[in-house]
Every structure is written in structure tokens, then in C-alpha cells.
C-alpha positions in Angstrom: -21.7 17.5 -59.7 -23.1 20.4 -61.9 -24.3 18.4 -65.6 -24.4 20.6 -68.8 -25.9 19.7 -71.8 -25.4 16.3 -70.1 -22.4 16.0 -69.4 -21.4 16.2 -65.8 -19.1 17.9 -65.0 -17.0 17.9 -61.4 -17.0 20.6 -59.3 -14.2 20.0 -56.5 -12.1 22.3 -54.9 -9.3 21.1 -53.1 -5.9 20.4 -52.3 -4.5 17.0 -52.9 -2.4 15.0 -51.5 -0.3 13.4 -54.4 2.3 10.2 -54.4 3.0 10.7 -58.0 1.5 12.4 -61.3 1.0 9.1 -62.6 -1.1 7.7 -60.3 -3.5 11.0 -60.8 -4.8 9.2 -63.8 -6.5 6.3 -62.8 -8.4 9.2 -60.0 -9.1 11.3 -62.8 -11.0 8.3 -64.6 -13.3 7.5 -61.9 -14.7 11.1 -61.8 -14.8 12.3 -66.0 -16.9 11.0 -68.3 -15.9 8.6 -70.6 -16.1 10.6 -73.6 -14.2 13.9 -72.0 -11.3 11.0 -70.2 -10.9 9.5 -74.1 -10.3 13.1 -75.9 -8.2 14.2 -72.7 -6.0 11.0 -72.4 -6.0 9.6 -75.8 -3.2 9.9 -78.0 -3.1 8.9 -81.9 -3.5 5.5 -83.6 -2.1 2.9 -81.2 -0.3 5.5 -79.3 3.2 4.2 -79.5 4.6 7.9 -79.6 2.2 8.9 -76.8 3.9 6.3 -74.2 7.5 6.9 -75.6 7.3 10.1 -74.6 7.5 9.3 -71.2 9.8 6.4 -71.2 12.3 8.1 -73.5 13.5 10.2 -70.7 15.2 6.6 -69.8 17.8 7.4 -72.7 19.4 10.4 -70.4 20.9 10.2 -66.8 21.7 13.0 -64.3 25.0 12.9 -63.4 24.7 13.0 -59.5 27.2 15.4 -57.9 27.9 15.5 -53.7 30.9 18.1 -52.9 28.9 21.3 -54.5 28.7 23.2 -51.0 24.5 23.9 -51.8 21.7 23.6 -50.2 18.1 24.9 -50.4 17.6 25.0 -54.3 15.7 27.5 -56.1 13.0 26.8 -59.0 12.8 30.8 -59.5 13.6 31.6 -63.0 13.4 34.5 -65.8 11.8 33.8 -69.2 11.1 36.0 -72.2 11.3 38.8 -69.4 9.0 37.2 -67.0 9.7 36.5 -63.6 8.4 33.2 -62.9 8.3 30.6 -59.0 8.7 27.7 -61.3 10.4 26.3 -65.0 7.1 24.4 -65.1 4.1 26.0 -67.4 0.7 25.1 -68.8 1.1 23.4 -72.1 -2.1 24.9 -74.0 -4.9 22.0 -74.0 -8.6 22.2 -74.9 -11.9 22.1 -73.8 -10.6 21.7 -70.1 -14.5 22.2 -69.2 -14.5 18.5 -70.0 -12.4 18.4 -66.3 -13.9 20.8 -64.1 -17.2 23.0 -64.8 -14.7 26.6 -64.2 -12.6 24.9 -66.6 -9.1 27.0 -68.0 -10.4 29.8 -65.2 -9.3 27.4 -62.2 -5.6 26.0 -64.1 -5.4 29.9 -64.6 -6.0 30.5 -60.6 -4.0 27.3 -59.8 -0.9 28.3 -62.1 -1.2 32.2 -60.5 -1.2 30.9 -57.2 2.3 28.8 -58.1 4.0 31.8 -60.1 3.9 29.8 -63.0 2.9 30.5 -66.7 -0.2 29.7 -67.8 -1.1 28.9 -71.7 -4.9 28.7 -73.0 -6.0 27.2 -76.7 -8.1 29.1 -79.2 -10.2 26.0 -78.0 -10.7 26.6 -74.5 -13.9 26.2 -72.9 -13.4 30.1 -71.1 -12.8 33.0 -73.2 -9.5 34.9 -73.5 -10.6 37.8 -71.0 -12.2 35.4 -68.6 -9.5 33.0 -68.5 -7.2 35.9 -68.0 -9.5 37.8 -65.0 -9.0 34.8 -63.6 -5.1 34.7 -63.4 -5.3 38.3 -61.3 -2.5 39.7 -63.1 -0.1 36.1 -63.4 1.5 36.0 -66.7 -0.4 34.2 -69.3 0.0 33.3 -73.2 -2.7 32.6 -75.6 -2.2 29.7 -78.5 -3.6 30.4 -81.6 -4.7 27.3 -83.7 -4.3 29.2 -87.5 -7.7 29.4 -89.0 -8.1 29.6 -93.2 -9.7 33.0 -91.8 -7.4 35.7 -91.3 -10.3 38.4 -89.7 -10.8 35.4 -86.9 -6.9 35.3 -86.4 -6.4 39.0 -85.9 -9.5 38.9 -84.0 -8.1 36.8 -81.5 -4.9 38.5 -81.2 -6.5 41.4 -81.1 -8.5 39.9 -77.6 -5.2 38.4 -76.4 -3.4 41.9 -76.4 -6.6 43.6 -74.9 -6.5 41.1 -71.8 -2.6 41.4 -71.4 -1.3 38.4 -73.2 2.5 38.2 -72.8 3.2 36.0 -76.0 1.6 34.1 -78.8 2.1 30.6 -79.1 1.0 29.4 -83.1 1.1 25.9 -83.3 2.0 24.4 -86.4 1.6 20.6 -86.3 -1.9 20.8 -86.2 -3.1 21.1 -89.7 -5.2 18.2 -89.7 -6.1 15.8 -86.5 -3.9 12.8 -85.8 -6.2 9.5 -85.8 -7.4 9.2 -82.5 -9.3 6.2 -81.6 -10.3 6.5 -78.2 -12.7 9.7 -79.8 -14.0 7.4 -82.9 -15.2 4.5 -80.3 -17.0 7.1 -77.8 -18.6 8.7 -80.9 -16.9 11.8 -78.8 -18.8 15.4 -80.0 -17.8 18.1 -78.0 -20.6 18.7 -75.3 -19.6 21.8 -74.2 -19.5 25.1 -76.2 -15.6 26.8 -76.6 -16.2 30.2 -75.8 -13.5 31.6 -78.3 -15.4 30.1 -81.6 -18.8 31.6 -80.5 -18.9 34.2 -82.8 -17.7 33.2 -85.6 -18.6 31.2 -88.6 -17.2 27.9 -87.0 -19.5 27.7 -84.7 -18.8 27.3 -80.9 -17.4 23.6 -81.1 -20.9 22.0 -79.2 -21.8 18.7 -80.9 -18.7 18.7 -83.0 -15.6 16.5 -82.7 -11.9 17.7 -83.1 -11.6 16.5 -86.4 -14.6 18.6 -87.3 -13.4 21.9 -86.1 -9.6 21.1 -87.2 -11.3 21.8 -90.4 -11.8 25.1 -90.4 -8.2 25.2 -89.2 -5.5 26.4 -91.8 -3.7 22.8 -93.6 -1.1 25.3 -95.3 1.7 26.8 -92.7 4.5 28.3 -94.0 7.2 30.5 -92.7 5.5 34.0 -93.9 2.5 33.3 -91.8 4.8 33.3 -89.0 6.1 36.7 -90.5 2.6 37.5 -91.0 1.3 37.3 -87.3 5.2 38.3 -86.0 4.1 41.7 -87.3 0.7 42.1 -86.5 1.0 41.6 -82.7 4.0 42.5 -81.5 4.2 40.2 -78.8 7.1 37.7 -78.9 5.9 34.6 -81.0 6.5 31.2 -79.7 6.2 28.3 -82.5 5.0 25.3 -81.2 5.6 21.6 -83.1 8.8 22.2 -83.7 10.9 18.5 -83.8 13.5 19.3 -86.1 16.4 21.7 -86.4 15.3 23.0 -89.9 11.9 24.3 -89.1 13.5 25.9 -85.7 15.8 27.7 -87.9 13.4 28.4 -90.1 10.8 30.1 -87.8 13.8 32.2 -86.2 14.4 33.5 -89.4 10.2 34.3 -90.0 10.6 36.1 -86.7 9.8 33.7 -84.2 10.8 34.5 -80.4 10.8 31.2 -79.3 10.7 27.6 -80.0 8.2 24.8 -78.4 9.5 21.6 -78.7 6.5 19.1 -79.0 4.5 16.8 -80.5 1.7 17.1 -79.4 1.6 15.0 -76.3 1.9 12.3 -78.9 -1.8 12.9 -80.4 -0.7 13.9 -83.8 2.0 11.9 -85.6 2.4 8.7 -84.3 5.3 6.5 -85.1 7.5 9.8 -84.6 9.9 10.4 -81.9 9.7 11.1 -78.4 10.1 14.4 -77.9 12.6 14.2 -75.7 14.9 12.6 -78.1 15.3 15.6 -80.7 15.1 18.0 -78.0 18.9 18.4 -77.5 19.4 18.7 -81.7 16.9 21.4 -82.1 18.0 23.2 -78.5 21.7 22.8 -80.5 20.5 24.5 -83.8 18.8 27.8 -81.6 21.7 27.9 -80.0 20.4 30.2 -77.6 19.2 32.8 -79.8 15.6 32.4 -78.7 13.9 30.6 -75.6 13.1 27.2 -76.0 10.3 25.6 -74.4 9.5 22.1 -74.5 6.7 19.2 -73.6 5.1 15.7 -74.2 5.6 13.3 -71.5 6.8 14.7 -68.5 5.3 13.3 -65.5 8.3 13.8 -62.9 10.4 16.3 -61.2 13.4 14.4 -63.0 12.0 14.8 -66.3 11.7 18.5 -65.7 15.3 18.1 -64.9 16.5 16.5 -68.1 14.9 18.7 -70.6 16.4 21.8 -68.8 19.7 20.3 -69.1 18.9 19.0 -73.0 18.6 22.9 -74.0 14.8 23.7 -72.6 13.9 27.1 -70.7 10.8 26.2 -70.0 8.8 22.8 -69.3 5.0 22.2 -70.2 2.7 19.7 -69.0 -0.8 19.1 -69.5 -2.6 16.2 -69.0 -1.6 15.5 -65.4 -2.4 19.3 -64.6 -5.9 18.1 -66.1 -6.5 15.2 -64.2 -5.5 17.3 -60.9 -8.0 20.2 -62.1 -10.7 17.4 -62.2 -9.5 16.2 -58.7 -9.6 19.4 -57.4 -10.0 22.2 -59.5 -7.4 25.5 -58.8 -6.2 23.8 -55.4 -5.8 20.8 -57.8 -3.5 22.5 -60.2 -1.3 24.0 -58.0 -1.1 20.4 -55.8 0.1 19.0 -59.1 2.8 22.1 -59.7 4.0 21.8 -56.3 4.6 18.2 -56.4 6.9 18.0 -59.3 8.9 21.5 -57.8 8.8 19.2 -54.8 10.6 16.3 -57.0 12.3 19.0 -58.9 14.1 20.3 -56.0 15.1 16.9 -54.7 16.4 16.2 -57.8 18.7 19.5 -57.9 20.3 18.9 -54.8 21.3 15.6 -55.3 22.7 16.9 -59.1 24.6 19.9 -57.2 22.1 22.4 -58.7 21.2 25.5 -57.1 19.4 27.5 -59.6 17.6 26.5 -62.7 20.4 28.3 -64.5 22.6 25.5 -62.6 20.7 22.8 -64.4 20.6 24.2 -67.8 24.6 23.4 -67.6 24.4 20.1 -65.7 26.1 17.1 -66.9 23.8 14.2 -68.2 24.4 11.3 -70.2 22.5 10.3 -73.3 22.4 6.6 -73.7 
């Protein structure tokens, strides 16, 4: 395996044969480094709201349904004008050369090859026009962590437009690092440079930890930023970090174009809810007037299921999509997107669910 600055870095390329996302984990482990597995799987203080993420999906049940007359399910679906194979997206995650030395290039090749939507971070490891070469033309969105400097902002935006971003996702729950331990006992610095921050008065990220560059970061969001980057770009504006009907409504009324239901993969506040759980409220309060999109947790074809049918449009994953980049770089990421379309599908059948318009209106119950 290719080593940078030290750090080695895998270099597969291959199709995998998956039992379940979970179990990608433990594979992942054996192959990146310890520092890279910490910041990649880690979750804040003794992540309680990183595990509940996953096991809150418990609190809903499909309703199965037998005498629908379908067959052959569809995962095809049409969001914020895109024509997508799959509900199931890139969440944006960071540094993803920590995984695989192509990094967000190969999850961009591996979500094109899928027809699924691909996200990247401000902090990717690739730049914004390499990241989106990459894709080949596949719709992709760029996530902008808010810096205290406005010229970097609109400089970024500026490179997001220029290689055919098809939406801006700010995130807003970000404004200073949740206390994540697994980083504080590797000592973890970032050993590879993030492309993005190059040329700029941050730095490129190299030898710095998260908490480091979260502090160039903006710590004040408010609703006229959101107005404030709604009318710079042009492109739609997702907010991500939503997790309560308030701020949803809030950023609808800044402008915002869609919603992202998250926390963060449960690496910001812990002790908060799983996802999941507030999904449904804040789906309620949008009341369709804006996509939603949602993540944290989902590690099934079922759980891509119940957050369609709690009021989501689209479902994000990361980490497992990072563990199968690491396993087996673009052929990895699309193994791991065909798996849960795979469960996905199962799943819609057995629910009487032909389309993913079906499932939006299927009956659950919320225990």
C-alpha cells in the first residue's frame, strides 16, 4: 500500500462481496491506520448518540402488506430535479484520503457508477474540480463548512458552480467540534493535506486536528447567512443539522431549498437524539415545501425504508461507504450501494412498495 507522509494508505480496487454494512467495520479496521479508523469511526464523548442512531430505528415498524399485485420494485427516484438509480446518497465526510489514497475521487466514481448523488466536504482530501472530473458528469453537491471568512466562502462556491455543482449543502451544527475522544488518545493530526484549504490562510489541514481547523470555521450561524449564500449562488441550498422543527422553518424562510436531517453521525452533541426520532416532527413542519434529506445511522436496506416513510427524500450514509472505499475503493463504494438497494428492494416488496414514491406513503408504526 502507497504511504504518504507516513501514513499508509490502501490502494484496493475491487468488488466486494458483502453480508451486511455492519460487518464492513471490523474489515475496514484491519487495513486503516489507527489514527485515520479513530477520526472516521469515532463519535463524541462516550458516544451514546452515535449507537442510538442505529438502534433507534427499533422505535418504527413496517407494516408488511401481501395482496398489492407488485413485483420487481424500483429504487429510481427524482430529487431537487435530478434523476437519480437510488434514494441512497453520500453524506459529505472528510479527509476520505485517510481510506483509500484516490480518496473522494473513487466514492465519486463508485456513486456515478450507481446513479447515486454524491456529496464532498470543504474538507475533502480532492479538490472540488477533481472530485467532480471524477464523477463523469453524475450529479454531485458540495458542503460548505462556513468559514469567519467570507472571500474563502464565495471562493468555494464560486469552484463548486464552475465544476457543475447541483446544490450547496451549509452545515450548521458544526460551529465548534464535539469532544471526540478516540482523536485526543491517538494524538490524531491530520496527515494528509485537504486540497480545498490549500490556498488559503488556514492552511491545508496537514498536521492539524479537527478541532484545530473547526477554528477557523464560523461559531455564529444565523438565518441571514443562509440568506446571504441563498443569494450568492443560486443553486438550491440544502441546510444540514437540522433536528428541530423551528430551525427547519426557519431556514425555509432564509431561503433554504432543502432540509438535512442529522446530527452529525452522532460526533457533535452527544446526549441528543437519534436522528431518527425527530425526523418525522421536522419532515411534519416542511410539510413538503422543500426536500428533505436525512442521515446518522443507517446501516440497512430497512432503515432506508423507515426514514422514507418518516418524511425523508433522500437517505445519506457515510461511514460504511468509507469502510467499503477502504476495502475496495470505487468498486467498494458501489458494492456497499448495491447491497442496501439489494435489502432496500427486499424490503419494498414485502411492504407492497413499488416505487420510492410508494414508500414515502407506507404505513409504519412508531413505538
Amino acid at each position: 500500500m502507497p504511504i504518504f507522509n507516513g501514513y499508509e494508505q490502501s490502494d484496493r480496487e475491487q468488488k466486494l462481496n458483502i453480508l451486511n454494512l455492519p460487518s464492513l467495520e471490523a474489515e475496514a479496521r484491519k487495513i486503516i491506520p489507527t489514527g485515520g479508523f479513530g477520526y472516521i469511526s469515532g463519535g463524541s464523548e462516550d458516544e451514546w448518540t452515535l449507537h442510538e442512531n442505529t438502534s433507534a430505528f427499533n422505535h418504527i415498524q413496517i407494516i408488511p402488506r401481501a395482496l398489492t399485485n407488485i413485483d420487481q420494485p424500483s429504487t429510481n427516484t427524482k430529487v431537487f430535479g435530478l434523476n437519480l438509480k437510488t434514494p441512497i446518497m453520500m453524506a459529505p465526510a472528510a479527509a476520505q484520503g485517510l481510506a483509500h489514497s484516490r480518496g473522494e475521487k473513487a466514492t465519486a466514481e463508485g456513486l456515478a457508477e450507481v446513479g447515486g448523488l454524491m456529496a464532498q466536504s470543504t474538507y475533502s482530501s480532492t479538490s472540488i474540480a477533481d472530485t467532480a472530473a471524477a464523477g463523469n458528469g453524475a450529479p454531485q453537491f458540495f458542503q460548505l463548512y462556513m468559514s469567519k471568512d467570507w472571500e474563502f466562502n464565495y471562493s468555494l462556491l464560486d469552484e463548486a458552480v464552475k465544476a457543475g455543482a447541483k446544490g450547496i449543502i451549509l452545515t450548521v451544527d458544526a460551529t465548534v467540534d464535539g469532544y471526540r475522544e478516540s482523536d485526543i488518545i491517538n494524538n490524531f493530526q491530520f496527515p494528509i493535506p485537504m486540497a480545498n484549504l490549500a490556498k488559503f490562510s488556514e492552511g491545508d489541514g496537514k498536521g492539524k486536528g479537527i478541532m484545530e481547523i473547526y477554528a477557523a470555521a464560523a461559531q455564529k450561524i444565523s438565518p441571514d447567512d443562509v440568506r446571504r449564500i441563498v443569494k450568492y449562488t443560486k443553486l438550491p441550498v440544502i441546510v444540514k443539522g437540522i433536528e428541530s422543527a423551528e430551525d427547519a422553518l426557519l431556514a425555509i424562510g432564509a431561503g433554504a431549498e432543502g432540509i438535512y436531517v442529522s446530527n452529525h453521525g452522532g460526533r457533535q452533541l452527544n446526549g441528543g437524539p437519534a436522528s431518527i426520532d425527530v425526523l418525522h416532527d421536522v419532515a411534519k413542519a416542511v410539510n413538503h415545501q422543500v426536500p428533505v434529506i436525512f442521515d446518522s445511522g443507517v446501516r440497512r436496506g430497512s432503515h432506508v425504508f423507515k426514514a422514507l416513510a418518516s418524511g425523508a427524500d433522500l437517505v445519506a450514509l457515510a461511514r460504511p461507504i468509507i469502510y467499503g472505499l477502504a476495502l475496495g475503493g470505487a468498486k467498494g463504494v458501489s458494492s456497499v450501494i448495491n447491497q442496501l438497494n439489494d435489502e432496500l428492494k427486499i424490503d419494498m416488496q414485502l411492504a407492497g412498495t413499488k416505487t420510492i414514491e410508494d414508500v414515502k406513503k407506507a404505513k409504519i408504526l412508531r413505538k
